[in-house]
C-alpha positions in Angstrom: 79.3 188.7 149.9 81.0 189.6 153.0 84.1 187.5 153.1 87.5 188.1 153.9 91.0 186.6 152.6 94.1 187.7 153.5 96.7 188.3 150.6 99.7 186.7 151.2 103.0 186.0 149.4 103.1 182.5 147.0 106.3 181.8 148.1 105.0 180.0 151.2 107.6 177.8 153.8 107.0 174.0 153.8 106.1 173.0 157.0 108.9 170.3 157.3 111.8 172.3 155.6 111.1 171.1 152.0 110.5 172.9 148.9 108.8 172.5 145.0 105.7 170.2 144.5 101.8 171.4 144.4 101.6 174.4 146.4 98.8 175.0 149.1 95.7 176.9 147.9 97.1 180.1 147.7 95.4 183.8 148.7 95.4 185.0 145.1 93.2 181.8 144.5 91.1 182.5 147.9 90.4 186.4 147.0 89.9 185.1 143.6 86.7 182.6 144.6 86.0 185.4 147.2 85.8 188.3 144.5 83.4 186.0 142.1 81.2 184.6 145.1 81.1 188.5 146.0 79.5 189.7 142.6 77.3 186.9 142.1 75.5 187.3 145.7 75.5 191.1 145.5 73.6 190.6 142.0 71.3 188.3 143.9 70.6 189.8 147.0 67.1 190.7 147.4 66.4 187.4 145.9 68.3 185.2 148.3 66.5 187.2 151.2 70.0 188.7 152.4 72.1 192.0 152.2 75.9 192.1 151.2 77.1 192.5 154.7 74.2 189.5 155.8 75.9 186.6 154.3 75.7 182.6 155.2 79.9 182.3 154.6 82.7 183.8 155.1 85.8 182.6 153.9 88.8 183.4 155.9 92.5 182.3 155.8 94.0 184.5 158.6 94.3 182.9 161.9 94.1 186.0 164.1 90.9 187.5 161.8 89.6 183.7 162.3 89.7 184.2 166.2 87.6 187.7 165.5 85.3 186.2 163.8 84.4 183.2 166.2 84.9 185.6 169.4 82.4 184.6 172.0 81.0 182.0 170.4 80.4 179.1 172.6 78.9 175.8 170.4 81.1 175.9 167.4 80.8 173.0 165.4 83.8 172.2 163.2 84.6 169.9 160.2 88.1 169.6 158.9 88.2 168.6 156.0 91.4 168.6 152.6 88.7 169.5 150.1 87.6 168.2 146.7 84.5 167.9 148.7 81.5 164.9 148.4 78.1 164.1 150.0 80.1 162.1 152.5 81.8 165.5 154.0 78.4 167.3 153.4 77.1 165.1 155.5 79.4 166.1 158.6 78.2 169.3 157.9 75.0 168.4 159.0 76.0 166.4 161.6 77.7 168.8 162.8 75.2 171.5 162.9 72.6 168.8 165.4 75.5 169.1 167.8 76.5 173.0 167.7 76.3 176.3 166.4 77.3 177.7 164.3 79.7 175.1 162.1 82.5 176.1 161.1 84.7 173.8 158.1 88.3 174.1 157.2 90.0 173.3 153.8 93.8 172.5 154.5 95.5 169.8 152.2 98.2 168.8 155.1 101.2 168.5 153.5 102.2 166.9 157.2 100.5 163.7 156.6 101.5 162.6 152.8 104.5 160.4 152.6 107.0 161.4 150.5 105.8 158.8 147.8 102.0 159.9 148.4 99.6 161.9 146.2 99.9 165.6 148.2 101.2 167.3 144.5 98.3 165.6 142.9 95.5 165.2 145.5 92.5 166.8 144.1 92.1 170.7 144.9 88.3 171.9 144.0 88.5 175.0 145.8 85.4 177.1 144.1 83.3 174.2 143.8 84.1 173.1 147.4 82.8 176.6 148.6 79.5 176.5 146.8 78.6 173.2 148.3 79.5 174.8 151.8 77.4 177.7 151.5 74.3 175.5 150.3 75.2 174.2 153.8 74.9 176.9 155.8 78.1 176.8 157.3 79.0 180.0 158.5 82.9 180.0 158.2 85.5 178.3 156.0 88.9 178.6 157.3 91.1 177.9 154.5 94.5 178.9 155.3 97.3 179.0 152.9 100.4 176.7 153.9 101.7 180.2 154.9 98.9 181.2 157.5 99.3 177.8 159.0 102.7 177.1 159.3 104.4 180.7 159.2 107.7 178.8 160.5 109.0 175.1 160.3 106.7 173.2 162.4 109.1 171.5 164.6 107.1 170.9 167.7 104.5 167.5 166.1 102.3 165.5 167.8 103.3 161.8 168.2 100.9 159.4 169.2 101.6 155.9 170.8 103.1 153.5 168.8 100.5 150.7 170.0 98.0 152.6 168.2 99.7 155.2 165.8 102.1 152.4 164.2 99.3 149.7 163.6 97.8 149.1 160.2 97.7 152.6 158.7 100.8 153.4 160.6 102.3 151.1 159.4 102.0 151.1 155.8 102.0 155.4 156.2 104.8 156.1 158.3 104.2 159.2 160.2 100.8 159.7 158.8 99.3 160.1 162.3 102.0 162.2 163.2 100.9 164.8 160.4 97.4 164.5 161.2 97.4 164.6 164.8 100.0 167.8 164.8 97.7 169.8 161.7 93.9 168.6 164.4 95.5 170.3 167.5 96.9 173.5 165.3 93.4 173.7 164.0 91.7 173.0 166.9 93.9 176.0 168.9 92.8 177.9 166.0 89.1 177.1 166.2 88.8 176.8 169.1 85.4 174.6 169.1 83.0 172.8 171.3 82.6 169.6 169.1 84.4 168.6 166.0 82.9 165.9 163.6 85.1 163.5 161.8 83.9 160.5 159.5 83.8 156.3 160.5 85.7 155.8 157.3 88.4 157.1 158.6 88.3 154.9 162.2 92.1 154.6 163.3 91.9 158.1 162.6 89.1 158.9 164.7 90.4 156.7 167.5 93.5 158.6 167.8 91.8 161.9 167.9 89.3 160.8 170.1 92.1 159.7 172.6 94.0 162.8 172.0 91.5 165.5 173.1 90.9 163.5 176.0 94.9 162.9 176.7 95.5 167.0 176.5 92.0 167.5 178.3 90.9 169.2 175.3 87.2 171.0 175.5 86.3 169.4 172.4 84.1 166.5 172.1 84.9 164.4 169.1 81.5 163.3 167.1 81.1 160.2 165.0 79.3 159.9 161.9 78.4 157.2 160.6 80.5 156.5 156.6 78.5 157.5 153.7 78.6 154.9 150.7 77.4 155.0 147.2 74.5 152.7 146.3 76.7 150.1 145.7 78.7 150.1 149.0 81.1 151.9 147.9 82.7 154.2 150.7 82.6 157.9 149.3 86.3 159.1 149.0 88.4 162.1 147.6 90.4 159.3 145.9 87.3 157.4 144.0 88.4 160.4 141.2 91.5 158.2 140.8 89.4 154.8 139.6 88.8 154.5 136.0 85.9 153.4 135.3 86.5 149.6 135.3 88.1 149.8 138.5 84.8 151.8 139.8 83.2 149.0 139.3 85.1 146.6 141.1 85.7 148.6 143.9 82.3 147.3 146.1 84.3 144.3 146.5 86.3 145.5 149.3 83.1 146.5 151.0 81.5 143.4 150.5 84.7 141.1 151.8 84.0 143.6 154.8 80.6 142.2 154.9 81.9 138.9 154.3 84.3 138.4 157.6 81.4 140.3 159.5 79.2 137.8 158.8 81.6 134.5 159.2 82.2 136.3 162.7 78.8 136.7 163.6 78.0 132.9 162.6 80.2 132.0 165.2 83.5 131.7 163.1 86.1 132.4 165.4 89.2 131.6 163.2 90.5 135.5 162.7 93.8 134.2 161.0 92.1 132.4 158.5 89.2 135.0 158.1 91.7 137.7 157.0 94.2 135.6 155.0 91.1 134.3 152.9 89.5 138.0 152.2 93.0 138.8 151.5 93.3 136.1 149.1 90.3 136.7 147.7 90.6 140.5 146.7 94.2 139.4 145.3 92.5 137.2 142.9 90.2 140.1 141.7 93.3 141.9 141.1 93.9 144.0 144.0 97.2 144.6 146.3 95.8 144.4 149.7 97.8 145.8 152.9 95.3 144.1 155.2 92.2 142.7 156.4 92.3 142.6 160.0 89.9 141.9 162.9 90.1 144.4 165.9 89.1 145.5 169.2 86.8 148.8 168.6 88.0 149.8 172.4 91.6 149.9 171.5 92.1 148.1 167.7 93.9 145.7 169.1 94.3 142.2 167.8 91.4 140.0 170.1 92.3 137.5 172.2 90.3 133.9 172.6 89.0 135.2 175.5 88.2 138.5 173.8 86.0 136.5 171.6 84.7 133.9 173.7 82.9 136.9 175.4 81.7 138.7 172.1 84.2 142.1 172.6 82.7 144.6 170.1 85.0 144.1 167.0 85.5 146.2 164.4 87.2 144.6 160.6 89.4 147.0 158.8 90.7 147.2 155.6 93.2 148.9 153.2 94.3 147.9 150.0 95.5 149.1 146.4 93.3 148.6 143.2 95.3 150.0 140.4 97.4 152.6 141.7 94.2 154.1 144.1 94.8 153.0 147.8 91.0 152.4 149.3 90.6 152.1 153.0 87.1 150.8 154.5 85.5 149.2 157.9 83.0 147.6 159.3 82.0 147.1 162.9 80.6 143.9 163.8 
């Protein structure tokens, strides 16, 4: 298989000046996966209908051999993703690939964006699994650059969104969160470089705050939507569902269907949005959970709606976040 790694030195910088904990996937790892993916296709070649130098993924963790690679392309199509990869991110994949060509994903766990009380020395790294599901795919490049490649120096210069949106609900219960996430989008976006990027509804403060970024710095990206992917039950298909043990699996469709539940009092003419939120609230602390909130927004701008916001039926949107166990679960629901 025709893929390329850089080899790098383990003793990477931390982007904000801090030291020990899990380390990025490093390029021993990289050329590691690379070196196995390599003798498995070249035993397979004629059987998978392609030559060693004709392959459907390259894996590349150099930013300059990136830009090479991607020169002259036009329609890239890219999917950032932290890895430990579902259907739900499989599912931007091809997404992305109705709205360019050719798609391009990225596995970066962003040390930038984990508190320093969060899961980043824990948070699930499935590197060699994560690149089989990717070439079954088709994507035609991983960028998976070590802390190193990414952040060769302290990154100083962040992105900082507005407080009105960036401090709000996730903001505020994961101070500087968006800061982390909006600085590591633009680096890989300048890296990139692509025509549209694809980003899950789970995620939906997220995606408003990118979406408002690219247009803010005139980016020539166009952010796409898709739609969340849930399990049969509801469930919204997370990196963090690994955390739940198995009784807490099973209670974790309640969040979605308190979701449901405010959707539906809304849509029946229930106008009361204090009371709607305290009661789901109230009703997942019962079953156990720790909720940060239940709250009723404007899709346009998530902020809270006015009376006369409802009284002329302003798209809403009810978002959620709350702890079941020690697993954090976020999920929404436009109504």
């Amino acid at each position: 298989m025709s893929t390329t790694a850089r080899q790098g030195d383990s003793s990477t910088p931390m982007p904000h000046g801090g030291a020990g904990g899990a380390e990025q996937i490093s390029a021993a790892a990289v050329a590691e996966v690379i070196n196995d993916l390599d003798n498995r296709i070249s035993g397979n070649a004629a059987a998978n209908g392609y030559s060693k130098t004709e392959t459907p993924m390259k894996i590349i963790s150099s930013i300059d051999e990136l830009r090479d690679q991607l020169r002259g392309q036009l329609r890239t199509a890219f999917v950032p993703t932290m890895g430990n990869l579902h259907e739900g991110h499989l599912s931007l994949m091809r997404l992305a690939r109705k709205h360019g060509d050719p798609v391009v994903a990225s596995i970066f766990v962003n040390r930038l964006q984990f508190g320093p009380n969060e899961d980043f020395d824990k948070y699930p790294r499935t590197f060699a699994a994560d690149v089989e599901k990717l070439e079954k795919e088709g994507v035609y490049v991983l960028f998976a650059p070590t802390e190193k490649d990414l952040y060769p120096e302290p990154q100083e210069f962040r992105v900082q969104p507005p407080p009105v949106i960036g401090d709000i609900l996730e903001g505020e219960f994961r101070p500087g969160f968006f800061n982390g996430v909006t600085t590591v989008v633009l680096k890989l976006f300048s890296c990139v470089q692509p025509r549209v990027a694809v980003f899950g509804k789970k995620d939906y403060q997220q995606l408003m705050i990118l979406r408002q970024m690219a247009r803010q710095f005139a980016l020539p990206t166009d952010i796409i939507a898709a739609e969340t992917f849930r399990a049969e039950d509801g469930l919204a298909l997370s990196s963090r569902n690994g955390y739940l043990s198995a009784t807490e699996r099973a209670e974790a469709p309640s969040l979605y269907r308190e979701l449901n539940a405010v959707a539906d009092a809304v849509r029946n003419g229930n106008l009361d949005v204090s009371l709607l939120q305290r009661d789901a609230m109230q009703r997942l602390a019962d079953r156990g959970w720790n909720p940060d909130y239940i709250s009723i927004r404007k899709r346009i701008d998530l902020q809270p709606p006015t009376a006369g916001d409802l009284a002329q039926n302003e798209p809403l949107v009810v978002l959620a976040a709350a702890k079941l166990g020690s697993t954090r679960l976020i999920d929404n629901l436009e109504i």
